[in-house]
C-alpha positions, 0 to 999 in steps of 0.5 A, spaced: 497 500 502 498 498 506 500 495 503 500 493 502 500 500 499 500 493 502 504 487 499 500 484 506 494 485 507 492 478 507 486 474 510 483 477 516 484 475 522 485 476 530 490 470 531 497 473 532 503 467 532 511 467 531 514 464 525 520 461 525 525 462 518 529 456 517 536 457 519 532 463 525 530 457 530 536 452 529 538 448 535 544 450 534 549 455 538 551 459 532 546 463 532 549 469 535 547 476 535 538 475 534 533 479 531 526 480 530 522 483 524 516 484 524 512 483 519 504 483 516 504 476 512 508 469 513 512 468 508 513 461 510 506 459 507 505 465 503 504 465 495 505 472 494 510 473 490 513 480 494 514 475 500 517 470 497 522 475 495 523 478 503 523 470 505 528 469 500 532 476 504 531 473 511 534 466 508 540 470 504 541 473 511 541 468 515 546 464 512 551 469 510 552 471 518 551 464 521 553 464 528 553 472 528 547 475 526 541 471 526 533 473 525 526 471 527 521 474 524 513 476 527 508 477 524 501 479 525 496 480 520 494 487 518 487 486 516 483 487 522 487 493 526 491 487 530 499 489 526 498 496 528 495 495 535 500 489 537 506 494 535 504 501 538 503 496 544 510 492 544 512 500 543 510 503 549 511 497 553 518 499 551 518 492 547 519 494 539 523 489 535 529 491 531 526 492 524 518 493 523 514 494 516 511 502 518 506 505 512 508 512 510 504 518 514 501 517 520 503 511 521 510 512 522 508 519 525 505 515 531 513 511 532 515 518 531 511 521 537 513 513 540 520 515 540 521 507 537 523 510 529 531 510 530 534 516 525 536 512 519 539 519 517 545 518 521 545 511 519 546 512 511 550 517 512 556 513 515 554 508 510 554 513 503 555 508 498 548 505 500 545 511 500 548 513 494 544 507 491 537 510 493 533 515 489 531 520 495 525 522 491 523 516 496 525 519 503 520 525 503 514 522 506 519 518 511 521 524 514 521 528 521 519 535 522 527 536 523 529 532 516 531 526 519 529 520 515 525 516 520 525 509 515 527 505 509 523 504 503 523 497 500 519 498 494 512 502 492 506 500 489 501 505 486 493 504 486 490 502 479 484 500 476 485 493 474 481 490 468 480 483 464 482 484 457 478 477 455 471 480 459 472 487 456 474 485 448 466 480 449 463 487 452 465 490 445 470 495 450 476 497 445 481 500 450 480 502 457 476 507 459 479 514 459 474 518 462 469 518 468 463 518 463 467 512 460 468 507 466 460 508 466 459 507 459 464 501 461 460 498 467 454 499 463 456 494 457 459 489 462 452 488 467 449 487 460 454 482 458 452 479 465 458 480 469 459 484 475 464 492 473 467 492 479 470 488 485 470 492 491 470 491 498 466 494 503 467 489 509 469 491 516 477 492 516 477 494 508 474 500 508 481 502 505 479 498 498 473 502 496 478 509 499 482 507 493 477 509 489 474 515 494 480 518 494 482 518 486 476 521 485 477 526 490 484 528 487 480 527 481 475 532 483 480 537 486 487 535 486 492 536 491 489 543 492 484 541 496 488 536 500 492 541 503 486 546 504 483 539 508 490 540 511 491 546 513 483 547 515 482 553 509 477 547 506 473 542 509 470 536 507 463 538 505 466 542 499 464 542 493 471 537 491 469 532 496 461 532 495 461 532 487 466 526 488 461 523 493 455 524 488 459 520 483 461 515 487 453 513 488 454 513 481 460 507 481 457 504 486 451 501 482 456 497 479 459 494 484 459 486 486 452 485 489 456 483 497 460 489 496 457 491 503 460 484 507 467 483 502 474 482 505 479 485 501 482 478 499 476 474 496 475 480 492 482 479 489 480 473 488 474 474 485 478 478 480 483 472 478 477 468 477 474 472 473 468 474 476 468 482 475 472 485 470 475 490 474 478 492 480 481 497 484 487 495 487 495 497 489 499 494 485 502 490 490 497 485 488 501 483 482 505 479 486 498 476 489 495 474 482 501 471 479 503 468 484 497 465 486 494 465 479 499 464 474 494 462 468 491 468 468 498 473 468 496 475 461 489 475 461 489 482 466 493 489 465 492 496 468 490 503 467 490 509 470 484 511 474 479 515 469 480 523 468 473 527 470 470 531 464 471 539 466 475 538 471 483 542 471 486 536 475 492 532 472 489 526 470 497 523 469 498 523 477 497 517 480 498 514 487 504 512 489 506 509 496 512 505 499 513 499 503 518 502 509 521 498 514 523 502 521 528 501 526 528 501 533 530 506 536 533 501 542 536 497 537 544 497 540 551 494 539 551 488 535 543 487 534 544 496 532 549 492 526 545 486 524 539 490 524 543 495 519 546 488 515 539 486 515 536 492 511 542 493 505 540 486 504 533 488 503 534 494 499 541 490 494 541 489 487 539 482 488 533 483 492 530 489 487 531 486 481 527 481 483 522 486 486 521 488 478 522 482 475 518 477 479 514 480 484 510 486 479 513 492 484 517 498 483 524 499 486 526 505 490 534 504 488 538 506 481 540 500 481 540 498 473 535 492 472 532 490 465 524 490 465 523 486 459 522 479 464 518 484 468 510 482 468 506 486 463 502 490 468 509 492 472 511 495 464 503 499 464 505 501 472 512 503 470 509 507 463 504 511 468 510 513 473 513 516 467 508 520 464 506 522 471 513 527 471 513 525 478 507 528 480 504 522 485 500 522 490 500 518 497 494 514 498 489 518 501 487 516 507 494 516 509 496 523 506 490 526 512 495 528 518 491 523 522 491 516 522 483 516 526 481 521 520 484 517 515 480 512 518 474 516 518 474 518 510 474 511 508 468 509 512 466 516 511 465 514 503 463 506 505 457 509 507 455 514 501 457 508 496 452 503 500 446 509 501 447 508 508 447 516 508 446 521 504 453 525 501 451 532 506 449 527 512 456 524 510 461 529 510 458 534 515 460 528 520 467 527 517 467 535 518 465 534 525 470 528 527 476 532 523 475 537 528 480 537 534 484 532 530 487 535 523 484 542 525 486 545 532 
């Protein structure tokens, strides 16, 4: 997600480096009060349209308070492990920086646990006309066990398949597909037109990608029954929801791109906007990736909503949804407390969520009044989807299973059923195995 549900998640890498915002690393003693936000890309050399958008927060910032609160920004790439490994060191070094990005569930459980996530409730409600902007639909996933909001969501993202309008009218496609039986009758006819269906990375550290879709299928299967049985322990990995999802993921996987198995998430981005396979499943926080890297293939791809599996009584209208969140250290004091506070308005103001919208393809997490006409196309499907949906969403998968090494699991899990390495009993019995004593007690 991740994320990024997310926006990050860029090239893999095991080289951590400071990046100084300008106006951050002036020579000059009007500094003042400094701050860190750590964060999982460089917005100074990004083209991600999303992080154009946090830069252009930091930069605002540092000018509005010149020579009384300043930020530097630090940043660890998430591909790889490195940006939750390097944070969960610095917080049990007693070392975490003011502000850093967090996935919803375990992830924020972790700083939770850490006693690194500030209470952001005490925070809002002496700051109530900020709070008055939020809809608190967003906070439930960023809570305590005691209600205590532990984050501030920025934006979300939701998982959808991603598809190219051009390649599906030349394989004879007329809409996109509604069905499981559908999406194979689909990829069918593209192989036959000579593309590759579907863009998937296997690779080590983007296992989450192919969870995307082991997961919809999963939900699709089952529906969020299930995923609370696995919760609660009253079901198990080798049910019928999670064997019958695996058996069609076989199925998918047949048409998959040939080096699925070694694939990065970003290359299989790319080769989406390149054209070289017709869909993609993927958070759309990769809006802003295309548009921003490929601005001549903006009108050439649009969204649907992952397809519904016939005989199932699950509701096809839910979709996956997650927000980018931004925690607060729980160390923060005095004035770097203050700036880091001024600092977090700023990423969630009417100006930083209308260009959330308007330019970099997410959807906001505040009532703010924006005009979506000027949004991208594949933002206007996303929002249509979340309105049909009736607000039963999802959270990613993997990040919904009360554990972050279970949730890890599940993706390599699935990974291994799609490449035929094992078999889907053999599969799920070892997850079964590797859940105990982590999720069930």
């Amino acid at each position: 997600m991740k994320k990024r549900f997310l926006a990050g998640l860029m090239v893999a890498t095991m080289v951590s480096t400071m990046l100084f915002i300008p106006g951050c690393n002036s020579s000059s003693s009007k500094k003042g009060t400094e701050i860190t936000w750590y964060f999982w890309d460089d917005p100074k050399t990004s083209k991600d349209a999303m992080t154009k958008g946090y830069k252009e927060v930091i930069d605002r910032f540092n000018k509005k308070f010149e020579g009384k609160y300043s930020c530097k920004v630090e940043i660890a790439q998430l591909d790889g492990g490195l940006y939750y490994s390097k944070l969960n060191s610095q917080a049990d070094a007693g070392k975490a920086p003011e502000l850093y990005m967090c996935d919803p569930g375990p992830r924020i459980q972790e700083q939770i646990d850490k006693g690194t996530a500030a209470d952001m409730s005490a925070v809002l409600d002496a700051n109530e006309d900020w709070k008055k902007t939020f809809n608190e639909d967003f906070f439930a996933k960023l809570k305590d066990k005691d209600g205590k909001i532990r984050a501030i969501p920025t934006n979300y993202a939701s998982s959808c398949v991603y598809y190219n309008k051009e390649i599906f009218k030349e394989a004879g496609i007329a809409e996109p597909p509604k069905t499981f039986d559908e999406l194979i009758s689909a990829c069918e006819k593209i192989k036959s037109a000579g593309k590759d269906p579907i863009g998937v990375a296997c690779g080590a550290n983007s296992e989450w990608c192919l969870g995307m879709i082991a997961g919809y299928l999963c939900d699709r299967e089952g529906g969020p029954t299930n995923l609370d049985g696995i919760k609660s322990g009253s079901v198990k990995w080798t049910d019928k929801t999670y064997k019958d999802a695996g058996e069609k993921l076989t199925k998918l996987a047949k048409y998959f791109q040939k080096t699925a198995k070694s694939d990065a998430n970003d290359p299989v981005t790319e080769g989406f906007a390149t054209g070289k396979t017709a869909m993609l499943v993927q958070g759309t926080w990769a809006i802003g990736q295309i548009n921003g890297k490929h601005a001549d293939f903006a009108g050439k791809y649009d969204l649907f909503k992952f397809p519904a599996i016939d005989g199932s009584q699950a509701n096809a209208n839910r979709v996956v949804c997650k927000t980018d969140n931004i925690c607060m250290s729980a160390k923060a004091e005095g004035d770097k407390k203050d700036a880091a506070i001024e600092l977090l308005k700023m990423f969630t103001d009417q100006e930083e969520q209308t260009y959330t919208v308007q330019k970099a393809g997410k959807m906001p997490v505040t009532n703010y009044d924006i005009d979506y006409s000027s949004a991208p196309e594949q933002l206007q499907t996303l929002k249509k989807m979340v309105e049909e949906a009736k607000g039963d969403t999802l959270g990613f998968y993997n990040e919904e299973i009360p554990d972050s090494e279970v949730g890890a699991e599940f993706n390599k899990t699935y990974v291994s059923i799609a490449l035929g390495d094992k078999k889907v009993d053999e599969a799920l019995e070892a997850l079964n195995k590797f859940s105990q004593g982590k999720i069930w007690k």
